[in-house]
N, C-alpha and C positions, 0 to 999 in steps of 0.2 A: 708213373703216376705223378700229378702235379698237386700239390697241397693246393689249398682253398682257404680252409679252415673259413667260412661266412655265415654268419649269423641274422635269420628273422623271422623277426612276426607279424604278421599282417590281420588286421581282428581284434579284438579284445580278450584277454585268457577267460574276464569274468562272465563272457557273453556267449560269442564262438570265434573261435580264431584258429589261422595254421599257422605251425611253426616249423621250421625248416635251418637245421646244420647242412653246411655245406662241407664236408672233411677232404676230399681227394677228387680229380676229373684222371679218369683213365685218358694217356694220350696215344688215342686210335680216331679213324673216321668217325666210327660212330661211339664217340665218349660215351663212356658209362658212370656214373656219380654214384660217389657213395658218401655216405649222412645220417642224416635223421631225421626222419618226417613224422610227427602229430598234430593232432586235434585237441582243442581246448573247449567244451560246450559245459557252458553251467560251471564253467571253475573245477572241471574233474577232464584228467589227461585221458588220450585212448591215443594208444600206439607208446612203441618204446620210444626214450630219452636214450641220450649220450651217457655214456661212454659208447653205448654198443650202435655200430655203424649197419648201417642195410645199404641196401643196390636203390638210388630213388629213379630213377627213368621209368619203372611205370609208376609211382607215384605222380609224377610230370604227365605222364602222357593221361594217365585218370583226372586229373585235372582239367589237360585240355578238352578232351572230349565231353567232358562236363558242361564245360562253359559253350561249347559245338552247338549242346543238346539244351541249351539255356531252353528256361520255360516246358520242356518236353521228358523231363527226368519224372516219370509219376508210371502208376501200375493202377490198374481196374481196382484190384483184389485190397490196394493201402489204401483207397481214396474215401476221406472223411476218417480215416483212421486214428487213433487215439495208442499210447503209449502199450496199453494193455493189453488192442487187439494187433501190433505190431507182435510181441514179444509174445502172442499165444501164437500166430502166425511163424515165426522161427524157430518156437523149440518144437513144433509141430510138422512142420515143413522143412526148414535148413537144418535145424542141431537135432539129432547126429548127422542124420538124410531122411528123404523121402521114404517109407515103405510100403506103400500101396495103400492106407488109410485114405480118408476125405478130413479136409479144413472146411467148414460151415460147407458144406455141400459139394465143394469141390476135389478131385483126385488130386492129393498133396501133391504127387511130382508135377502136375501142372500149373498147382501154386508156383513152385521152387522155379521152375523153367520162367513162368510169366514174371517173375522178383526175379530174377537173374538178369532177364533180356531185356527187362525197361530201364534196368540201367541208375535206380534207386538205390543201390548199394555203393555209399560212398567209399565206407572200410568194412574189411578189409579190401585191398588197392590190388593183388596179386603177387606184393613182394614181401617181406619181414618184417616189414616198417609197424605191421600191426600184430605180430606176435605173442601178447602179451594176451588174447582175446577178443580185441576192442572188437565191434560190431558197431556200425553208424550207418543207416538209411535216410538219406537224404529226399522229401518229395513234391516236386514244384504243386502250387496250390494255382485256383484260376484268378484269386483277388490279390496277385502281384507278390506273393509272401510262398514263401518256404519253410517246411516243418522237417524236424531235427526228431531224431531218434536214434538213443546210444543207448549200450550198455556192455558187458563184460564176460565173458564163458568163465565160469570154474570147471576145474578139472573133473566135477560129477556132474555129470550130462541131468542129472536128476534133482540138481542144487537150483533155488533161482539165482538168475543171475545178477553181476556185482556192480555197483556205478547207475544205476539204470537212469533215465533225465532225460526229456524231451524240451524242446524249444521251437519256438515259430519265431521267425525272423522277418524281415524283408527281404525277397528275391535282390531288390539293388544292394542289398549291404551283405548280402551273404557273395553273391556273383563278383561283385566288387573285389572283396577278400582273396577269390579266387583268382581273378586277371592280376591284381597286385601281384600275388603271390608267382604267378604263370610268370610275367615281365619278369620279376626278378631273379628266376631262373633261367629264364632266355639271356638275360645280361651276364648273368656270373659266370653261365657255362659254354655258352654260345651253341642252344640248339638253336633251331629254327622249327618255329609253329609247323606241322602241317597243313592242309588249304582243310578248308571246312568238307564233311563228306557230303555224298551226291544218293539219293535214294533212301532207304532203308537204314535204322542204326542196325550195327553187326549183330549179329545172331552169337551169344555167351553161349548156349544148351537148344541145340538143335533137336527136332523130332526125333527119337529111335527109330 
């Protein structure tokens, strides 16, 4: 292991911002970084702090495919969506899972499947980084701006949830955040970007 220990942020905490500890690079081919990665929207955290370290490489790689997917990160089912029909749409659809019910006229697991695969789920990322709960959907808008939607699981599936706060930003200043953020992990760690993909984004929840 190689210490690191690097520190940033990129954003504003009071606005939206990530931030990102760099503690340790595994020395293999393919490094593995371990840290701390959150989100700052509205001045309320989502994802754990330090002390406690997680794995960030897919933190990184959700990032970069974000910025891949610039402009294209949106779902049929969010669009024109407001904080309250976000958060009926997840305890409905995502939290606990799907059961065979309809959301506004739709068969929930094809909600969950269509929010999985557009790729609107900023957190949780796939790794620890967001353990604490956090939940953050991210979804490009067509007048150049991006809307923000977070909040928090408690441990009763039947509680509302904690933190809740939405924000509409600009597509350049949120994108922005990101590539900063990408670059200076390209520099600290020395991945290298993959090339942009070719056809289709990846399929998260394939048909049964």
């Amino acid at each position: 292991m190689k210490d690191v220990f690097s520190v940033s942020t990129f954003g504003r905490s009071d606005y939206f911002s990530i931030n990102c500890y760099i503690h340790d690079i595994a020395d293999s081919k393919s490094a593995s970084v371990f840290g701390c990665f959150f989100l700052y929207i509205n001045g309320i955290r989502y994802g754990k702090c330090a002390p406690e370290v997680t794995y960030l490489d897919l933190s990184y790689d959700g990032i970069v495919e974000r910025l891949q997917w610039r402009g294209r990160n949106r779902c049929t089912v969010l669009e024109d969506a407001d904080l309250q029909t976000v958060l009926s749409m997840h305890r409905t659809c995502m939290w606990p899972a799907a059961d065979g019910g309809e959301w506004r006229g739709m068969p929930m697991e094809r909600v969950a499947r269509q929010v999985v695969n557009s790729g609107v789920i900023l957190a949780p990322d796939g790794d620890a980084a967001f353990g604490d709960g956090s939940q953050v959907y991210q979804v490009d808008l067509d007048d150049g701006q991006v809307d923000l939607f977070a909040f928090k699981h408690r441990d009763d599936p039947a509680a509302e949830f904690a933190d809740q706060t939405s924000l509409r930003l600009s597509s350049n200043g949120f994108y922005d955040a990101l590539e900063e953020f990408a670059l200076w992990f390209e520099r600290t760690t020395g991945f290298v970007r993959p090339p942009p993909p070719e056809g289709q984004r990846r399929i998260r929840w394939a048909e049964s």
